[in-house]
Backbone as JSON, one array per atom type, in Angstrom:
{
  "sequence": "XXXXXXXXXXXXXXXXXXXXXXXXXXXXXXXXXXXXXXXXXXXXXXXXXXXXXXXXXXXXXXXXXXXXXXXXXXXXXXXXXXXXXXXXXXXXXXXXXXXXXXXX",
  "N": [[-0.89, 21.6, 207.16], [1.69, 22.07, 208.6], [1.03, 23.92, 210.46], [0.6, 22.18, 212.06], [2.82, 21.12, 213.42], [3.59, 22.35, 215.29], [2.0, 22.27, 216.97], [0.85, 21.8, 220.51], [0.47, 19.27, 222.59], [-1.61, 19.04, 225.85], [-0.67, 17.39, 227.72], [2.01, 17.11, 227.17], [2.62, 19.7, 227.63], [2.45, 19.63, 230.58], [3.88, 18.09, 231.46], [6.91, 19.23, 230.6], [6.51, 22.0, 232.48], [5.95, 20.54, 234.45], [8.81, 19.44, 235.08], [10.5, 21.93, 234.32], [9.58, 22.96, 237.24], [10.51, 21.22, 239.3], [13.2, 21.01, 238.18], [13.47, 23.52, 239.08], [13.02, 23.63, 241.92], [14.89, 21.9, 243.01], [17.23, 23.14, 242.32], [17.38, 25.61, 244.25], [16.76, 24.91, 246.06], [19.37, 24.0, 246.33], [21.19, 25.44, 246.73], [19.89, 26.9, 248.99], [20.65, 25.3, 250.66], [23.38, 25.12, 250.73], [24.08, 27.44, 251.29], [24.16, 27.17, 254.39], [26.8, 25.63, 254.88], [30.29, 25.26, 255.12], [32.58, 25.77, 252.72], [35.14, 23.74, 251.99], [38.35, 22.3, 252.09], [38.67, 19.0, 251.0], [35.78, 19.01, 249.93], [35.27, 21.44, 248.6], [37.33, 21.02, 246.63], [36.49, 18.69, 245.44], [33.69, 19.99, 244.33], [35.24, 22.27, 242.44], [35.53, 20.22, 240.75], [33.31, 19.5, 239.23], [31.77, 20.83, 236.93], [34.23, 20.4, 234.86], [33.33, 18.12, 234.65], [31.23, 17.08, 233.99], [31.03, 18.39, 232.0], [32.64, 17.18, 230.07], [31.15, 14.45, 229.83], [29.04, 15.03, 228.73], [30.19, 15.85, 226.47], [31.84, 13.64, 225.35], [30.78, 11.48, 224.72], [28.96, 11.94, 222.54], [31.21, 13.41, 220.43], [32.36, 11.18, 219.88], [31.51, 9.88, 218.0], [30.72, 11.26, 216.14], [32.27, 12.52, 214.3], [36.4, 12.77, 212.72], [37.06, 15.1, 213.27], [35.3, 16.54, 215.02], [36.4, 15.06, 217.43], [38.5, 15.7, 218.02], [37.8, 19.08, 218.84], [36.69, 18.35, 220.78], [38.32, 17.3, 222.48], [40.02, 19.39, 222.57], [38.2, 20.71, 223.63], [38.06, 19.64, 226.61], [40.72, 20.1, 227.54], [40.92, 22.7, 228.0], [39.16, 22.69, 229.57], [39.54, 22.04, 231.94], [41.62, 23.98, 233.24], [40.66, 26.86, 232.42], [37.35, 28.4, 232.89], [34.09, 27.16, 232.42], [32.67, 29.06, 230.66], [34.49, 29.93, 228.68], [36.1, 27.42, 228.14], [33.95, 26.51, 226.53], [33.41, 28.06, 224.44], [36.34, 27.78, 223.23], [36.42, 25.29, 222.61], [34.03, 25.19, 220.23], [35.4, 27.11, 218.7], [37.54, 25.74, 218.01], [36.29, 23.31, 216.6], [34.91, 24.99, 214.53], [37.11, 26.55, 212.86], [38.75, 23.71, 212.42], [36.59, 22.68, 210.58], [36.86, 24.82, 208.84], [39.03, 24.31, 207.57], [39.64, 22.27, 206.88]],
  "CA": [[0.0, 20.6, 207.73], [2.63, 23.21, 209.06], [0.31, 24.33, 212.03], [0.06, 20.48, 213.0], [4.4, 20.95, 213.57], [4.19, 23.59, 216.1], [0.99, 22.2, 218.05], [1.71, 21.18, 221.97], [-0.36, 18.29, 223.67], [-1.88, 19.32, 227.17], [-0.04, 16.15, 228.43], [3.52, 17.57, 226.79], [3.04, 21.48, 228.49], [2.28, 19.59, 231.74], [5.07, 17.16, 231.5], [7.75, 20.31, 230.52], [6.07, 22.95, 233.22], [6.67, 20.01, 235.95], [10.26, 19.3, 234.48], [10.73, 22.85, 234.8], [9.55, 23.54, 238.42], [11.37, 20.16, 239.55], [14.64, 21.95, 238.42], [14.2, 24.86, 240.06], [13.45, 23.53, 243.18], [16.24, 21.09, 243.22], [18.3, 24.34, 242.51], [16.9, 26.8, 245.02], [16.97, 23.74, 247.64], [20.58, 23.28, 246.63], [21.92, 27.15, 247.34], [19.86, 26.92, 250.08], [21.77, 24.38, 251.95], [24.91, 25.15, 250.84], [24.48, 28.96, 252.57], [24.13, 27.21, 255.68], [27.66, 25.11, 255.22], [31.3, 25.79, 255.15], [32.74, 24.5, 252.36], [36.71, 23.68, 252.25], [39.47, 21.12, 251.66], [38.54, 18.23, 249.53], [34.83, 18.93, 248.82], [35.35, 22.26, 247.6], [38.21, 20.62, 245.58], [35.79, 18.1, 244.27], [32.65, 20.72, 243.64], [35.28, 23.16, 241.87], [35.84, 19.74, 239.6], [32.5, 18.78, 238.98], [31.97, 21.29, 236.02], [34.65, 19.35, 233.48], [33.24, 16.59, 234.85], [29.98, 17.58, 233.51], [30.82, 19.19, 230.49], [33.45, 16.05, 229.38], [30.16, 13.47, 230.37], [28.67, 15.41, 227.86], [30.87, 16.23, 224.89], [32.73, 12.89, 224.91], [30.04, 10.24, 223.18], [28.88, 12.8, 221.34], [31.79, 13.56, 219.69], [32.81, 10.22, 219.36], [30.64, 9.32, 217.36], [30.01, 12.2, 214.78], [34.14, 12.57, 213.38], [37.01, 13.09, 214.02], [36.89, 16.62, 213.71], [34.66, 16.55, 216.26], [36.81, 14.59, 218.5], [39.65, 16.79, 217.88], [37.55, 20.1, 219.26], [36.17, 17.75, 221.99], [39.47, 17.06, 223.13], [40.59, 20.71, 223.5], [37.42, 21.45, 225.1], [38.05, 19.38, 227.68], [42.23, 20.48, 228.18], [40.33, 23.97, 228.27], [37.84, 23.12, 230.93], [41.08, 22.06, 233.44], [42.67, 25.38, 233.97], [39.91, 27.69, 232.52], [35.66, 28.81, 233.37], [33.53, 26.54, 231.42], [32.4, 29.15, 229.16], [35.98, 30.09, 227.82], [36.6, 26.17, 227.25], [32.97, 25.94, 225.31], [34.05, 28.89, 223.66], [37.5, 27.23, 222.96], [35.45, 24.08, 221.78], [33.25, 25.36, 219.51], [35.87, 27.96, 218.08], [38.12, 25.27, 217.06], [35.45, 22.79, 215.5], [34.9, 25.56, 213.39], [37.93, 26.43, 212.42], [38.77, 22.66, 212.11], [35.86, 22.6, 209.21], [36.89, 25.48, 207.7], [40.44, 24.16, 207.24], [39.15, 20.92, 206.21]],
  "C": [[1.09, 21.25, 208.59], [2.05, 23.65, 210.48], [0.15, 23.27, 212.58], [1.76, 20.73, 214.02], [4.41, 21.19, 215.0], [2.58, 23.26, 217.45], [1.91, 21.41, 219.1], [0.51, 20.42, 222.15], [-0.59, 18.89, 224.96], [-0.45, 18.47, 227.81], [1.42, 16.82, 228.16], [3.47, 18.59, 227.72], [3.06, 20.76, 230.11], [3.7, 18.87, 232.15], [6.58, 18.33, 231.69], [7.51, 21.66, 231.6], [6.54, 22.15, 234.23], [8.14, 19.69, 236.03], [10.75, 20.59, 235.18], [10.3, 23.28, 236.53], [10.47, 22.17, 239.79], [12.93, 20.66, 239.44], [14.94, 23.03, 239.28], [14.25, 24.74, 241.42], [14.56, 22.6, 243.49], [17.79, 22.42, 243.28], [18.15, 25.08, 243.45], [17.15, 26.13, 246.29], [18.49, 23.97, 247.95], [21.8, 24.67, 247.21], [21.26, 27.69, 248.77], [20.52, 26.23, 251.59], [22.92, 24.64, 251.85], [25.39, 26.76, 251.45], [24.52, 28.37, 254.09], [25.54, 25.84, 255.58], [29.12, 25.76, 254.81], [31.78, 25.09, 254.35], [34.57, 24.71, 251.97], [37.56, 22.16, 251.91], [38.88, 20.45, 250.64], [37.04, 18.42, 249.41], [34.93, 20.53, 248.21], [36.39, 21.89, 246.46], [37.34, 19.48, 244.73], [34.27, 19.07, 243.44], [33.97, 21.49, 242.51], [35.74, 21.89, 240.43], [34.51, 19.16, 238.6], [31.84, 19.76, 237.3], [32.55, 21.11, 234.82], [34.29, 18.59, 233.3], [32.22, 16.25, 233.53], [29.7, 17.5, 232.01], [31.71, 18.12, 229.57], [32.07, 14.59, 229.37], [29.31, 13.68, 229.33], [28.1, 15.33, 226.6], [31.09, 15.14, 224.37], [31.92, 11.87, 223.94], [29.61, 10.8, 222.22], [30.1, 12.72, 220.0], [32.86, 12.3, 219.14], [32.34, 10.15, 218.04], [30.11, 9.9, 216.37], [31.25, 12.21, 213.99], [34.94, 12.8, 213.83], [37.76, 14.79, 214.37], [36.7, 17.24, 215.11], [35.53, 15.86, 217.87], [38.02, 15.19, 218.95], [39.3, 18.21, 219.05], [37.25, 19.33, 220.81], [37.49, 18.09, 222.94], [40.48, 18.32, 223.74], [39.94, 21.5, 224.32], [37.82, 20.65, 226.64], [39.91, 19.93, 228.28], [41.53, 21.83, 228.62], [39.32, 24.14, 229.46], [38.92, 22.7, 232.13], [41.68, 22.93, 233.92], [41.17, 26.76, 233.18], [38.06, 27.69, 233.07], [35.05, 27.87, 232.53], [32.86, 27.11, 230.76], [33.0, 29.5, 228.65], [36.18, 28.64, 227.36], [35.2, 26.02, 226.27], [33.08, 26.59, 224.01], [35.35, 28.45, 222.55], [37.14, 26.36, 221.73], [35.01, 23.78, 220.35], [33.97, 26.39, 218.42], [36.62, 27.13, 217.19], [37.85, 24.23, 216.53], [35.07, 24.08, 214.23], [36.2, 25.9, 212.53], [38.82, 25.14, 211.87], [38.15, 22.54, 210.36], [36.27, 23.39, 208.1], [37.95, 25.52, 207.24], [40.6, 22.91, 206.5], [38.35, 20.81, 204.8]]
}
């Protein structure tokens, strides 16, 4: 029964292989166009926001919706993704849901 867990469907690998080559060209497309533009004033001010955007679009129902632990760490990941990299605020995030639990 254990070797049934871990079997793949044809139909699944094909589904996840086109998933995967669908991303990459959407990515490879998207560094390709953006070498051939200049980018400045307000859309580099909205690309350099689209990252909290992202990562708050996320976190936020999530962590509604599990405690409020969780909504606690949420909440400093996202003050943390406003002035720092988004993997120092996931870092942040995830450092002080734990610490949260283990104070709890």
């Amino acid at each position: 029964m254990t070797g049934d867990i871990f079997a793949l469907d044809p139909t699944n690998l094909l589904a996840i292989i086109g998933m995967a080559l669908v991303t990459l060209v959407t990515r490879w497309a998207g560094y390709l166009l953006v070498g051939h533009v200049r980018i400045e004033g307000r859309v580099k001010g909205a690309l350099e926001a689209v990252p909290p955007a992202i990562l708050t679009a996320l976190v936020v129902p999530m962590s509604l919706a599990t405690g409020p632990l969780e909504t606690v760490a949420a909440a400093l990941t996202i003050l943390a993704a406003w002035r720092l990299p988004t993997l120092a605020a996931v870092v942040i995030g995830v450092g002080a849901l734990v610490l949260l639990r283990q104070i709890t």
